[in-house]
C-alpha positions in Angstrom: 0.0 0.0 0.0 1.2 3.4 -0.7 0.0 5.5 2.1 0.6 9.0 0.7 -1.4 7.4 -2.6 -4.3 6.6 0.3 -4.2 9.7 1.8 -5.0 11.4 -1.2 -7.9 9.5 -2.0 -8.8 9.5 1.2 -9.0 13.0 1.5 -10.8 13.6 -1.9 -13.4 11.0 -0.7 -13.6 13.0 3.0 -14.0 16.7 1.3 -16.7 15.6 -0.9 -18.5 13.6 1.7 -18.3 15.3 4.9 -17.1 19.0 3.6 -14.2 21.1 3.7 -12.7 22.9 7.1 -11.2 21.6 10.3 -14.0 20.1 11.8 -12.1 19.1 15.0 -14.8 18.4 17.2 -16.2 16.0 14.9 -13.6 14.3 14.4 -12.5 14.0 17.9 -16.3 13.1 18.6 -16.6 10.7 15.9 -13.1 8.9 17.3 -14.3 9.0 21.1 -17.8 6.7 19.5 -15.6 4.9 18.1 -13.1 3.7 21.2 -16.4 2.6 22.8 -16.5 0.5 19.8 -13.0 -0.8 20.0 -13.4 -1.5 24.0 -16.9 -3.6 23.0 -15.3 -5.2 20.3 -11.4 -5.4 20.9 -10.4 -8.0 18.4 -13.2 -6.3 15.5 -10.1 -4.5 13.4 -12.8 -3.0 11.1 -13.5 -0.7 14.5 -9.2 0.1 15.3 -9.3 0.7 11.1 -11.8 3.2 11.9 -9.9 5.4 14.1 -6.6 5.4 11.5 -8.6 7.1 9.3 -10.1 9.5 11.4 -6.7 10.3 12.6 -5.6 10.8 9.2 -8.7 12.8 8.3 -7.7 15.1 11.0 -4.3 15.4 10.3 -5.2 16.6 6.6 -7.6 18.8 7.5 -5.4 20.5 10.4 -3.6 21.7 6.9 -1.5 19.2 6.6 -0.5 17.2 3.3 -0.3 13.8 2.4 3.7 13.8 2.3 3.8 15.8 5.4 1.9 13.1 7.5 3.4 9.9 6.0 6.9 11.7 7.3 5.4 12.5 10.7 4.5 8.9 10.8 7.2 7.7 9.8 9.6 10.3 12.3 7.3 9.2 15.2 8.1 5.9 14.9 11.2 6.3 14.6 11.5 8.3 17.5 9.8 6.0 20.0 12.1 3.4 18.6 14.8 5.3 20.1 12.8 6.4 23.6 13.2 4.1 27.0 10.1 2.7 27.9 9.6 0.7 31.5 9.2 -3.6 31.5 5.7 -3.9 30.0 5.9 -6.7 32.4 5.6 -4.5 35.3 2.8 -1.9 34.0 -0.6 -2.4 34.8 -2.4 -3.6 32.1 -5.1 -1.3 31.9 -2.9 2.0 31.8 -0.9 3.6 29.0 2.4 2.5 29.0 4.5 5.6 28.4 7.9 6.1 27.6 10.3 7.6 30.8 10.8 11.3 30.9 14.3 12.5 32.1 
């Protein structure tokens, strides 16, 4: 898959469906429905696919372009690669495991 390819259609398909602007809260609203979904359904990956492309959707309509958010992905990965993060072993499972702050 060529994600910059995606986000392009992706964001044609968005502008002419839902409209043109920011539209922040609906996006952040439409994402919060859709953790309930996720924590209903954990193992349903139509329901986690659902909140990528919201993500995406709100990254390109915060003004940012298709290239611009494949390298932020990319960079962000690549950065937590690099981060120290505590034994998963020793977090509780139903917190957010996140990387230590010096």
């Amino acid at each position: 898959m060529n994600i910059i390819k995606h986000l392009h259609r992706q964001r044609a398909f968005s502008h002419r469906i839902f409209g043109p602007g920011a539209r922040t809260a609906g996006v952040c609203d439409h994402i919060r429905k859709e953790l309930k979904e996720i924590e209903a359904a954990p193992t349903d990956l139509s329901e986690w696919v659902d909140v990528i492309l919201l993500a995406l959707d709100g990254a390109w309509r915060a003004g940012f372009e298709p290239e611009e958010i494949a390298a932020a992905i990319e960079t962000k990965q690549t950065k937590n690669e690099g981060r120290n993060w505590p034994d998963w072993r020793t977090s509780d499972p139903k917190k957010a495991i996140e990387h230590v702050r010096n």
